[in-house]
C-alpha positions as CSV (number, residue, x, y, z in Angstrom):
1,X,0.0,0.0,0.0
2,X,1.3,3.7,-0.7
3,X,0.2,6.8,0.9
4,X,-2.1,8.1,-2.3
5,X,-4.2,4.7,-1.3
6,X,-5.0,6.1,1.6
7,X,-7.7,8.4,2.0
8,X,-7.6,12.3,2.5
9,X,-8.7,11.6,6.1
10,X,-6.0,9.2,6.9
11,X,-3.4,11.4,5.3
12,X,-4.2,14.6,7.2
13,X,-4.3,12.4,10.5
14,X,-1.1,10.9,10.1
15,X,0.3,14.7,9.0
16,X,-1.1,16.1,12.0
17,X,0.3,13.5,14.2
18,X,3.5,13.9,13.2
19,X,3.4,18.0,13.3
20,X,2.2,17.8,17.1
21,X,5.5,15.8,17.5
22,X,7.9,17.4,15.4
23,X,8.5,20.9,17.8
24,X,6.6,19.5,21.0
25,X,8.1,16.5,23.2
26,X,4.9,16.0,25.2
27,X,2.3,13.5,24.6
28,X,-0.1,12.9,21.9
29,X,-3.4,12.0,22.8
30,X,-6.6,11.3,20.8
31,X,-8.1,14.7,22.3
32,X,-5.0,16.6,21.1
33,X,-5.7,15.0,17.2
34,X,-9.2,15.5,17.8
35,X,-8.6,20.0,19.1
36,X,-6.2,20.0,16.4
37,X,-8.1,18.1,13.5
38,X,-11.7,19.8,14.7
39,X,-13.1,16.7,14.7
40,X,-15.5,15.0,17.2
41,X,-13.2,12.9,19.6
42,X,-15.3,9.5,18.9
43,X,-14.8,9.8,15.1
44,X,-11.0,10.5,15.8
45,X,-10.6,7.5,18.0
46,X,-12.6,5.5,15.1
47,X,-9.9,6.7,12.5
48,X,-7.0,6.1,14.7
49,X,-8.2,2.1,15.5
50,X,-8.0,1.8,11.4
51,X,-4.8,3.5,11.2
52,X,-3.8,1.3,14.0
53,X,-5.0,-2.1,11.8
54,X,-2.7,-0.7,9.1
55,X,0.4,-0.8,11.1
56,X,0.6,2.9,10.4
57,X,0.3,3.7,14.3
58,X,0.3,2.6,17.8
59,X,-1.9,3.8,20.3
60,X,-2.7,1.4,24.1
61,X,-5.4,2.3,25.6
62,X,-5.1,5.9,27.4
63,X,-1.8,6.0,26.3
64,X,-0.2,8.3,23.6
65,X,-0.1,8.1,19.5
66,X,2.5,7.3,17.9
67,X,3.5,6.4,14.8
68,X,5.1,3.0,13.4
69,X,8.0,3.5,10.8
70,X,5.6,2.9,8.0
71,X,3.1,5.7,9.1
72,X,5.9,8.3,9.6
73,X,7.4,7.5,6.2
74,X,3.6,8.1,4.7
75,X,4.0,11.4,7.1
76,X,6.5,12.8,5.9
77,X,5.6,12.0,2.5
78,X,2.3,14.3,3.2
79,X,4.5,16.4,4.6
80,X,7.1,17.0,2.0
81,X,4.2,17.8,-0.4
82,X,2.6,20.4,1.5
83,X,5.2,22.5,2.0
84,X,6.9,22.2,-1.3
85,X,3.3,23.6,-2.8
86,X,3.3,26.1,0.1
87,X,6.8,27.4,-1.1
88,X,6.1,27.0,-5.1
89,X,3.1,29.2,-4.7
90,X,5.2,31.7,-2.7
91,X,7.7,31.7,-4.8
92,X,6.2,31.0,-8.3
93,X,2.6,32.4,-8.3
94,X,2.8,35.6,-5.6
95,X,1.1,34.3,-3.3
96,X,1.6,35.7,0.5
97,X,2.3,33.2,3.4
98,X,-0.8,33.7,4.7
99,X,-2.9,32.4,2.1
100,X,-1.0,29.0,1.5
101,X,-2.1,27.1,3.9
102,X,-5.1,26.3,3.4
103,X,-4.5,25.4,-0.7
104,X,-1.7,23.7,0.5
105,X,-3.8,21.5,2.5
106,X,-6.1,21.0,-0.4
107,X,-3.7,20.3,-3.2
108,X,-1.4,17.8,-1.6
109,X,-3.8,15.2,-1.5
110,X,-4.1,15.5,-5.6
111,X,-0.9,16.1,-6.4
112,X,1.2,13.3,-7.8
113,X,4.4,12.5,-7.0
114,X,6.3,13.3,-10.4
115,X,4.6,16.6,-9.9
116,X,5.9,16.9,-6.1
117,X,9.4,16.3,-8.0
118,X,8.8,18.3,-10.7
119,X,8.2,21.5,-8.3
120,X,11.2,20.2,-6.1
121,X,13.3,20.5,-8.7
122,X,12.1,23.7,-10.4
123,X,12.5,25.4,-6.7
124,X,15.7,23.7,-6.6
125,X,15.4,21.7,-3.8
126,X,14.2,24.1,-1.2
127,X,14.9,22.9,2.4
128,X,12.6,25.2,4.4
129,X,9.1,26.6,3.5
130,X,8.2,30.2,3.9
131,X,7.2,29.5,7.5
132,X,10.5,28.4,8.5
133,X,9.5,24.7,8.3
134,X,11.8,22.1,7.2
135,X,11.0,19.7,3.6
136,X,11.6,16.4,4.3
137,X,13.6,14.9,1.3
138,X,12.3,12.4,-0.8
139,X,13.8,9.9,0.8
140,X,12.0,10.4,4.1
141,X,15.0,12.7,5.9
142,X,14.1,15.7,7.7
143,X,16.8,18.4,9.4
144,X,14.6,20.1,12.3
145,X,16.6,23.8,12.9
146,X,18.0,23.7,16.6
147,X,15.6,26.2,17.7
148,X,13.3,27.2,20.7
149,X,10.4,29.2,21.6
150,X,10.3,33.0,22.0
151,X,8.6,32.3,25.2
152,X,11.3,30.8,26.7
153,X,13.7,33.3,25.5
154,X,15.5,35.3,28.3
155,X,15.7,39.2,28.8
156,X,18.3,40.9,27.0
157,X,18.9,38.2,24.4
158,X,19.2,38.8,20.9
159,X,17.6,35.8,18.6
160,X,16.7,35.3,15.1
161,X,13.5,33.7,13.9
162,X,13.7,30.0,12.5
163,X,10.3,29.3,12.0
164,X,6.6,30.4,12.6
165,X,3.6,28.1,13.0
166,X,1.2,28.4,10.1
167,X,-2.5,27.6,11.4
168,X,-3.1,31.4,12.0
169,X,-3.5,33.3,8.9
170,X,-4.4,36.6,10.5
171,X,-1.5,36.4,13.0
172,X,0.6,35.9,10.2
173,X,-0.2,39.3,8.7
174,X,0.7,41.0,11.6
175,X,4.0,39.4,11.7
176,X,4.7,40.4,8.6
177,X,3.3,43.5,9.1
178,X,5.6,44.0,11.6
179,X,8.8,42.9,10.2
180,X,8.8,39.6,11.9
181,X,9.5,36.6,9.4
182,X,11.9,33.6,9.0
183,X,15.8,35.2,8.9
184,X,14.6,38.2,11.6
185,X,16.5,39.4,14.0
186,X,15.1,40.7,17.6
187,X,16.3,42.0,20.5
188,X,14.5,40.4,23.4
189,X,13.8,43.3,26.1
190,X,12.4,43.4,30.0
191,X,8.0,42.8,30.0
192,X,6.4,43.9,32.8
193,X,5.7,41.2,35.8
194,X,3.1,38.4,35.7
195,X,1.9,39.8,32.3
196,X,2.8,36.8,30.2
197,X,3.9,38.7,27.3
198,X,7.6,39.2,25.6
199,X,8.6,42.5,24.5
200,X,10.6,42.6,21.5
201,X,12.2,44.8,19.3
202,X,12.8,44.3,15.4
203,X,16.3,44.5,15.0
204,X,15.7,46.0,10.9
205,X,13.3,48.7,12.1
206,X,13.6,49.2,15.7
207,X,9.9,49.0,16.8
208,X,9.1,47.1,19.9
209,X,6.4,44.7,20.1
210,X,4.7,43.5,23.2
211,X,3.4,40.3,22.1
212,X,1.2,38.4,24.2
213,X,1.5,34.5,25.1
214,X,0.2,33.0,21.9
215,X,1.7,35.0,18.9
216,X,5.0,34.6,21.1
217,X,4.0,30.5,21.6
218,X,3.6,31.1,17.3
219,X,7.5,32.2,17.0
220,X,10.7,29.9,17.1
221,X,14.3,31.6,17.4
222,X,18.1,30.6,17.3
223,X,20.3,32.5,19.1
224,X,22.2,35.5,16.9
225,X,25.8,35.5,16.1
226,X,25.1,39.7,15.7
């Protein structure tokens, strides 16, 4: 069996399991799928028993999802293709990075693999999509950037942005409203006590930002060598 025998369902479960595991360490649990998916949680535990009878996952009772080798190769496979059509219409048809998404998440499941190739090569083998994400290789590799989350940053520290998460279109304009995209470079300053936000300043315009805990849970940094 190959991933395009699957159905679109199985696909985008398997794609979603491996994105809650791929910058997150903590468990995956059928409610998590099921927040994350918008799906009732009794239809998402139905569709993870099947994936389960495939060999694509494992899942005990109560316990957390995970996938088998065989569902993460399928996984990645999903995953390559979305964000090598994320990046082609970026780069090839205008498109902004808010507005990919979602015809990403359309397109990959029609999209055949000599196609997938095709655009590879034409980008010439891109290794991150406009959000920062890394493109798994055809051969099933992925390079995750070493990276953390601007939440966890500390005062004072000056950090460049690896990667921003992609659900949220609208905080997506702001960021690049703002200046903050993949290759930015902030300076982390002092936010004021038990106010859960990060106060940052963009290094190429020098506007400070007070962003509060979700757009800074949306933002992934390196450390700057500037």
């Amino acid at each position: 069996m190959s991933v395009n025998q699957l159905s679109d369902s199985a696909q985008n479960y398997l794609k979603i399991i491996f994105g809650l595991t791929e910058w997150s360490s903590d468990p995956v649990t059928t409610s998590i799928i099921a927040s994350k998916s918008g799906m009732k949680l009794s239809t998402v535990s139905g569709a993870l028993s099947k994936l389960r009878q495939q060999g694509l996952l494992d899942h005990a009772p109560y316990g957390a999802v995970t996938l088998t080798e065989l569902g993460r190769e399928y996984a990645l496979t999903m995953v390559r293709r979305h964000r090598l059509i994320e990046t082609f219409l970026v780069q090839m048809l205008g498109y902004r990075w808010d507005q990919v998404h979602e015809e990403a998440e359309s397109l990959e499941h029609a999209v055949s693999d000599f196609m997938i190739e095709r655009i590879d090569s034409l980008l010439e083998h891109p290794t991150r999509d406009p959000h920062g994400d890394p493109i798994p290789t055809a051969e099933g590799r992925i390079s995750i950037p070493q990276a953390f989350n601007l939440s966890e940053a500390v005062d004072d520290a000056r950090v460049e942005v690896e990667r921003i998460a992609d659900d949220d279109s609208q905080l997506l304009q702001y960021f690049s409203d703002h200046r903050i995209v993949v290759g930015a470079r902030l300076q982390v300053t002092p936010g004021e006590q038990f106010s859960e936000t990060v106060n940052v300043q963009v290094c190429a315009t020098g506007e400070t930002l007070r962003l509060g805990s979700r757009a800074a849970a949306a933002v992934w940094v390196s450390r700057s060598s500037e």
